[in-house]
C-alpha positions, -999 to +999 in steps of 0.1 A: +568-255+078+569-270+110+611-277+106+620-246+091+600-226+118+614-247+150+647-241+127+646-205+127+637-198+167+665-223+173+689-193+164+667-166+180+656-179+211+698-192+217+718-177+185+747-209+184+722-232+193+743-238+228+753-219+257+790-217+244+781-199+213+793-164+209+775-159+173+745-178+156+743-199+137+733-195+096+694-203+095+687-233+091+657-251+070+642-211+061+634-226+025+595-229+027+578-203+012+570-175+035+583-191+061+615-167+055+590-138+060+575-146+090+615-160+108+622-124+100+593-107+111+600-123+142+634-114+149+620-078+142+601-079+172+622-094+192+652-074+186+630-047+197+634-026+163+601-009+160+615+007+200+635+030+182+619+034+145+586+039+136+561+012+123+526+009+111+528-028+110+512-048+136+535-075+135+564-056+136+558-049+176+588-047+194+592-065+223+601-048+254+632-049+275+630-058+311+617-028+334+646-014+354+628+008+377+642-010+405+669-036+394+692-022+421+673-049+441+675-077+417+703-075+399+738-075+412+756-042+399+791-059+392+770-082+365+750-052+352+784-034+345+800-066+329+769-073+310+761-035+295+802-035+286+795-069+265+760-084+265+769-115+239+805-120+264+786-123+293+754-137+283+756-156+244+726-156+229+712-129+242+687-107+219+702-074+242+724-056+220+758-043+225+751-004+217+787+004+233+799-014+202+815+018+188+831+032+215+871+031+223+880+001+251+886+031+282+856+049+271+832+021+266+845+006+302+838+036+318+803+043+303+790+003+315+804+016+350+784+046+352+752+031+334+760-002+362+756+029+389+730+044+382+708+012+374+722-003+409+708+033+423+672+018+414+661-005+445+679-016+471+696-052+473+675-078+489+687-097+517+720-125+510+714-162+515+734-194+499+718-221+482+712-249+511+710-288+496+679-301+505+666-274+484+684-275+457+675-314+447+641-302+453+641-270+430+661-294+407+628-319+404+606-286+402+628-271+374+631-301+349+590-309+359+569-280+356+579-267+324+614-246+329+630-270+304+606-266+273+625-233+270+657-238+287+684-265+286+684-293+317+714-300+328+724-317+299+727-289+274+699-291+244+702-268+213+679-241+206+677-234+243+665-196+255+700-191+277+697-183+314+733-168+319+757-165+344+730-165+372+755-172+401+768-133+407+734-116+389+711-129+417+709-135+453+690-161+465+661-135+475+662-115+444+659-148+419+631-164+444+610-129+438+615-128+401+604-163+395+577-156+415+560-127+395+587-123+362+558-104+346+568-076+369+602-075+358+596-085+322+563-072+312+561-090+275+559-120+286+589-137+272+592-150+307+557-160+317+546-167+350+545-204+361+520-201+392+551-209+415+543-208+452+569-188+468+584-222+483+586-231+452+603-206+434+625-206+465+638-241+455+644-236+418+662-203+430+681-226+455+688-250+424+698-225+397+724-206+423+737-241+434+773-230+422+772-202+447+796-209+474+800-171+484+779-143+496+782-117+466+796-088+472+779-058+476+779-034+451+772+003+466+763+028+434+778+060+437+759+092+434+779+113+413+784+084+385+747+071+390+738+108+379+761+103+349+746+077+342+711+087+342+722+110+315+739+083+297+710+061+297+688+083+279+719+094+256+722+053+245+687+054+240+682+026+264+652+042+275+637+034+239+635-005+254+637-005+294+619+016+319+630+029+344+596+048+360+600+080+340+579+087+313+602+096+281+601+103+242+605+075+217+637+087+198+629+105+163+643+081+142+637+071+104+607+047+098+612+011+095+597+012+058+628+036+050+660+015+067+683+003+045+690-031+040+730-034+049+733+002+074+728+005+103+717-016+126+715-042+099+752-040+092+782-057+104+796-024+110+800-005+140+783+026+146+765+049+167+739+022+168+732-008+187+751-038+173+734-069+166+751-108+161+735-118+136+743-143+107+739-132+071+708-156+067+691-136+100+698-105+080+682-115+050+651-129+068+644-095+084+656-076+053+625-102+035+601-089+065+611-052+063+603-057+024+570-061+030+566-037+062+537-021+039+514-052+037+488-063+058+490-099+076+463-121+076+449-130+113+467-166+104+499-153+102+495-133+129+486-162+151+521-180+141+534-152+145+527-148+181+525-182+188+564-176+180+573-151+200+561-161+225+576-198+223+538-212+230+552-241+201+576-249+225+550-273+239+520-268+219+514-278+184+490-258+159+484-277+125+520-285+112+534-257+135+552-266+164+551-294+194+576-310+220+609-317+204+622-354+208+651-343+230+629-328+253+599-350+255+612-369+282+606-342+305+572-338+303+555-363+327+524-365+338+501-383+373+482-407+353+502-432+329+468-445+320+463-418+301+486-421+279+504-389+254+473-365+271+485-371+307+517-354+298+519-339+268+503-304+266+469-303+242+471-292+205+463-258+198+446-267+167+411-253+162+414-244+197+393-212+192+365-236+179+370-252+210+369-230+235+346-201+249+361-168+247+365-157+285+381-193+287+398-188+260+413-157+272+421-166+307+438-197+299+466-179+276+464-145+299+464-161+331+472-196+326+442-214+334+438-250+329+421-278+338+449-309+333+456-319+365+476-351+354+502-326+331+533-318+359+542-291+330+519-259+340+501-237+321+521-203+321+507-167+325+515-144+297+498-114+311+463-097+292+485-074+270+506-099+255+476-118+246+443-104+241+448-096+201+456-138+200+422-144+215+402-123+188+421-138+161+420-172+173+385-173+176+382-152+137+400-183+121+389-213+137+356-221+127+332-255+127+299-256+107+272-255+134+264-290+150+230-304+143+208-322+173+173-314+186+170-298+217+154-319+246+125-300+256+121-291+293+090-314+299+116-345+292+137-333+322+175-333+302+189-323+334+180-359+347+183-377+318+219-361+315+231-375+351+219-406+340+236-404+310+272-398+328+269-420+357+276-460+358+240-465+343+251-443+311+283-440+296+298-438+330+318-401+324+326-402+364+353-433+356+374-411+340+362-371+348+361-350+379+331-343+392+326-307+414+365-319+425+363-351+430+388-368+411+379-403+392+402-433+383+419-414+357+420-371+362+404-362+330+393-327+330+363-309+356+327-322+344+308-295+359+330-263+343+328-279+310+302-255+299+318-227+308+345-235+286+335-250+258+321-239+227+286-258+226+286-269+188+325-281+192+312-301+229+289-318+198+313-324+172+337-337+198+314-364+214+305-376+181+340-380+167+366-382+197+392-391+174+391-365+147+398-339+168+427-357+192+438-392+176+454-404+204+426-395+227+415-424+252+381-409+248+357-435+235+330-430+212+290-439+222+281-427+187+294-457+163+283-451+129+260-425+142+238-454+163+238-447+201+248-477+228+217-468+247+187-469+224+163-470+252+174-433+261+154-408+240+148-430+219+186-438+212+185-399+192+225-394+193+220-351+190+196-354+222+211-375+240+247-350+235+220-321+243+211-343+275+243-342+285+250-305+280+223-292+298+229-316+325+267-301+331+254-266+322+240-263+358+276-265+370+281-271+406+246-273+414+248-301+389+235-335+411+256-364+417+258-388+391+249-428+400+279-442+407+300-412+424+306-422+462+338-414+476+345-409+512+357-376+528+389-366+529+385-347+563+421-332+581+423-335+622+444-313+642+460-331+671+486-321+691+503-298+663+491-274+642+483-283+606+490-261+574+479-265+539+488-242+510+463-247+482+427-229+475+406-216+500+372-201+502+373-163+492+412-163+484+423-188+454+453-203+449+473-183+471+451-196+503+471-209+537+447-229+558+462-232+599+444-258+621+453-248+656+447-275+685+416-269+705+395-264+674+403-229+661+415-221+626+422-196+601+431-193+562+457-161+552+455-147+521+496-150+506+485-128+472+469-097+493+489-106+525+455-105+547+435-129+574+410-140+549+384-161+575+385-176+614+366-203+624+359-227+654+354-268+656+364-286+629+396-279+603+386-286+565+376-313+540+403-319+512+390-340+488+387-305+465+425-301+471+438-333+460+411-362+444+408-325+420+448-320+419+447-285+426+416-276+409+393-275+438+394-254+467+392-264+505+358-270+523+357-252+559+341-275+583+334-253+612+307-234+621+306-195+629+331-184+598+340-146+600+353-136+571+375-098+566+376-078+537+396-080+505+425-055+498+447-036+514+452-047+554+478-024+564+475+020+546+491+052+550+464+079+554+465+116+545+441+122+574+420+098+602+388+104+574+408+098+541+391+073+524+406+032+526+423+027+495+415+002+467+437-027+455+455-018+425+449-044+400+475-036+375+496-065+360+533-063+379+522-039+401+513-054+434+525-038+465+524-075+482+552-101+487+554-128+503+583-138+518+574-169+533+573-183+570+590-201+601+573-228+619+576-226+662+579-259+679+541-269+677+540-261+637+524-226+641+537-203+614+550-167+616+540-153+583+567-130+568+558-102+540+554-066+527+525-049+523+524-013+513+560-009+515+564-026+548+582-056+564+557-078+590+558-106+613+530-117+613+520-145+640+490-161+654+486-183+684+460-202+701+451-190+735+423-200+762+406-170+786+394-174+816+367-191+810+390-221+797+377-210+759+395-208+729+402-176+709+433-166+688+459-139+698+476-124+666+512-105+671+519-077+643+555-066+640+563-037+612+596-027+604+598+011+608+559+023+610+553+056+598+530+084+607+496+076+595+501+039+590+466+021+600+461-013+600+424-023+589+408-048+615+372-059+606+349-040+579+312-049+589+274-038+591+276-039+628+306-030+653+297-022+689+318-009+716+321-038+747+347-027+763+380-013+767+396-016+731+368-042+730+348-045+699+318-068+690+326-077+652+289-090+640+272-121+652+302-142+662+336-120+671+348-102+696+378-082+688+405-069+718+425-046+708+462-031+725+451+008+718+424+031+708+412+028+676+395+047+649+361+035+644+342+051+614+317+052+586+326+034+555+300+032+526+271+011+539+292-004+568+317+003+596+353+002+594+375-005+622+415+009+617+440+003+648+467+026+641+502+009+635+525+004+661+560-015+658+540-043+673+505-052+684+486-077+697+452-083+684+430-107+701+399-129+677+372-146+702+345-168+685+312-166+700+308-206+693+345-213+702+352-245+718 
């Protein structure tokens, strides 16, 4: 099964097997039975199939093309015209059909120049850069690291690769960083997932994909009159059946997959009025075996391969005989801690994992990539709620474990101290090798104190009592031996309660105490004569945090997801030991005193009127109006934060200042692009604002705000909101009370 399935998406995900192919390859290895069913029922979906004809079968779902509602500012319009006119020429092995097949040579030419118009009418290009060394060898370490190569080839080309393309020409530099950055957006079905690149980040591997560039691209200016015949051609193709492009449209009436016939069509070698597929005669027979039993129900089992298919999770997971890194590309998954062995760099098994884990866990680790592996250089991708959420239910249907039996240590026996004593150096010492509340221990096996959360109680039990059943390789030892415990003198040596013990010891989570044994210095940051920046997790913000230390003992932390100041404070700069003993799973510690932190959401709105009402952050997947575009450093290290928020370019810089008084406080300098009526930036939202001044404003205990014009101070809920309307530049002012 395993073979014949790895087999089979060796032709999908890169039909030839190689970047050179034109045409795929005849399946290989489809002889297991039902495996044939499930290859085809794939390629059903991924060809997109059910887009245009009807289906009441679940599995059949066709996977969507990539939203086009503003590709005019990723995708160079030369390409898109090259690439409508021949999709398998330009890009082989791509599941995007050629539905021009059938047209004369003139015609079809001039049809992929109108469609290439009126797609390039939908955003405007983003700015032109070329690829610059330094970041290409670092995007080139980033790329073959973090997971880009379990799907696509290294620079040694592997069969069964997902293609990339001719990227040099398709992309600038800007328009490549942004869709690595949030490909969700672009490609809503998760066939690219998001790998929680930092902008930097993406930035690089963008720099090392485009490193063939030599050239600024040409411009490609869409003209009206064929972008409006193309708009009408678009829908006439049916494109619209698998891209969007904003507008809301019918699906077209078309016969029901149950009633195509097996050789027409679609399904034929012959060229029609339809879109025109290459595909080998053993493809067509695996979907023609799918189609035959569109009628039948699948069970939740097959649905989970199914899935775990589409979306290439077996590219680096394994489930039962399903899947797991191929031998070519094993290499390329490396991990922090050798001592680990296979775990520090091999992703986990997927077997029983909904046994294993907790639902909400469950769920946010395969809709937004959560993890808790810091040694694993491959990440954990986001595949977006939609792509995912049926997976969860069904995982968690079919995995099952009889319950575990133990007695539950009564209160009066204090488990929560008997468990810290259990997993310090007096017990089986779980701090050696665990990290505890982000403290990271000789080797970085996963967070103690969240364990709870994730796991699934009675599998936390079967686990402990039989490390190697569930992972063989594991370097987890076993306390249990033949059922008899290695500390008899702790509750009575009773192996259940002494697990039980340990649960409701990590149950309490962070408040969890110290276990004996876990002393580790501080890992505190000074600013000196420069200013220092981190870019990990800060209070209030996540992932996306931006901690400045300014000298003199002021500092801030900017929120790069919502574009916002997230918190000032004065005296000291942060404790890291969260940041990096954790390897990314902790967040920073502030160390100074008089915090002031500003409100989530939107910093900078266009109002109807000086009393409409703030507006809230749209949450939707792909829909974010932020992005970040990164910053420059002056001579002392101070950034200038560059983004758009709300349709809006800003500079965005903050420098430390002393008043008369010889005190610190922090002037902020807003520059927008082309402001327009009604644009207000929000400054504070608190309990208390009072008047002190001119354009002075008492934010709470410990700000004062100066302002460079007259703002709008009003009522909002149960507080007070202060709005500065926008100006192409302002100067904001943030005094401390306790500043030093």
């Amino acid at each position: 099964m395993k073979h014949s399935i790895l087999c089979f998406l060796a032709t999908l995900m890169l039909p030839g097997g190689h970047a050179e192919a034109a045409e795929p390859p005849v399946v290989g290895g489809l002889t297991h039975p039902g495996v044939e069913k499930l290859a085809g029922a794939v390629l059903v979906s991924e060809l997109s199939c059910a887009a245009c004809h009807g289906t009441k079968q679940a599995s059949f779902a066709a996977k969507m093309g990539p939203d086009l509602s503003v590709v005019g500012a990723r995708v160079n319009g030369v390409h898109l015209r090259q690439f409508i006119a021949s999709p398998s020429g330009v890009k082989p092995g791509t599941t995007m059909p050629d539905v021009l097949a059938h047209l004369p040579e003139e015609e079809r030419a001039g049809t992929a120049n109108e469609l290439a118009h009126f797609l390039a009418s939908l955003g405007k290009p983003l700015a032109e850069a070329l690829p610059a060394a330094e970041a290409v060898e670092r995007g080139r370490k980033l790329y073959h690291s973090v997971g880009c190569v379990a799907c696509h080839s290294p620079e040694k080309s592997l069969p069964g690769s997902v293609p990339l393309g001719p990227l040099v020409g398709k992309y600038t530099l800007a328009s490549l960083t942004a869709f690595l950055q949030d490909p969700l957006a672009a490609r809503p079905s998760g066939r690219m997932p998001d790998c929680h690149l930092e902008h930097f980040e993406a930035e690089d591997i963008a720099n090392y994909l485009l490193r063939e560039q030599k050239a600024a691209t040409e411009v490609f200016q869409p003209d009206a009159a064929l972008a409006a015949r193309g708009k009408v051609l678009f829908t006439q193709h049916r494109c619209d059946a698998c891209h969007s492009t904003g507008e809301k449209v019918a699906p077209p009436a078309l016969p029901e997959l149950s009633k195509v016939r097996a050789g027409e069509g679609c399904l034929s070698e012959q060229r029609g009025a339809w879109p025109h597929y290459l595909l080998s005669a053993a493809q067509r027979t695996a979907m023609q075996a799918a189609l035959a039993d569109e009628a039948k129900a699948w069970e939740p089992a097959a649905m989970v391969q199914l899935t775990l298919a589409r979306l290439n999770c077996i590219a680096c997971h394994q489930r039962d005989e399903l899947g797991g890194v191929a031998s070519t590309r094993s290499g390329y998954f490396t991990g922090s801690e050798e001592s680990l062995g296979e775990q520090g760099r091999i992703p986990p098994t997927l077997t029983g994992v909904g046994a294993k884990l907790k639902t909400p866990w469950l769920r946010e680790v395969v809709a937004n990539g959560a993890g808790v592996r810091p040694s694993l250089n491959t990440r954990m991708p986001k595949f977006g709620t939609v792509n995912t959420e049926p997976l969860v239910a069904w995982l968690k249907q079919i995995d099952t474990l009889l319950p575990a039996k133990f007695e539950r240590v009564p209160h009066a026996a204090k488990p929560d101290n008997v468990g810290r004593q259990l997993a310090g150096t007096k017990g089986f010492n779980c701090i050696a090798c665990h990290t505890f509340r982000g403290r990271k221990a000789a080797i970085g096996g996963p967070e103690l104190t969240t364990m709870t959360e994730r796991l699934e109680e009675s599998w936390f039990h079967h686990f402990l009592a039989q490390p190697q059943r569930f992972a063989p390789l594991t370097v987890m030892p076993g306390f249990w031996p033949d059922g008899k415990s290695l500390l008899p003198d702790v509750l009575g040596g009773d192996p259940g309660q002494q697990r039980d013990a340990l649960w409701q010891f990590l149950a309490r989570g962070p408040e969890a105490g110290e276990p004996a044994g876990l002393v580790l210095e501080p890992l505190v940051l000074e600013v000196r004569d420069e200013a220092i920046i981190v870019r990990r997790a800060f209070p209030g913000i996540g992932k996306r945090g931006i901690g400045v230390g300014y000298p003199g003992g002021i500092n801030l932390a900017f929120d790069a997801a919502q574009m916002r100041l997230a918190s000032v404070w004065s005296g000291g700069f942060i404790e890291a030991s969260g940041l990096w003993r954790g390897q990314g799973s902790g967040q920073a510690r502030i160390l100074g005193k008089d915090t002031v932190n500003f409100p989530a959401g939107p910093a900078f709105a266009v109002l109807d009127s000086p009393a409409a009402a703030w507006p809230v952050l749209d949450a939707t997947p792909g829909k974010s109006p932020f992005a970040f575009k990164g910053y420059t450093l002056d001579a002392q290290q101070r950034p200038t934060f560059r983004y758009v928020a709300g349709g809006f370019t800003v500079e965005d810089a903050f420098i430390e200042r002393r008043d008369a008084a010889g005190k610190i406080f922090l002037e902020r300098t807003l520059k927008i692009a082309a402001p327009s009526p009604g644009l207000y930036f929000r400054v504070a939202v608190e309990k208390l604002i009072e008047p002190r001044g001119t354009n002075e404003f008492a934010i709470g205990k410990n700000l004062l705000i100066r302002l460079p014009a007259v703002p709008l101070l009003r009522d909002a809920d149960s507080a007070k909101e202060l709005l500065l309307p926008g100006s192409a530049e302002m100067k904001i002012e943030y005094h401390l009370t306790a500043t030093p």
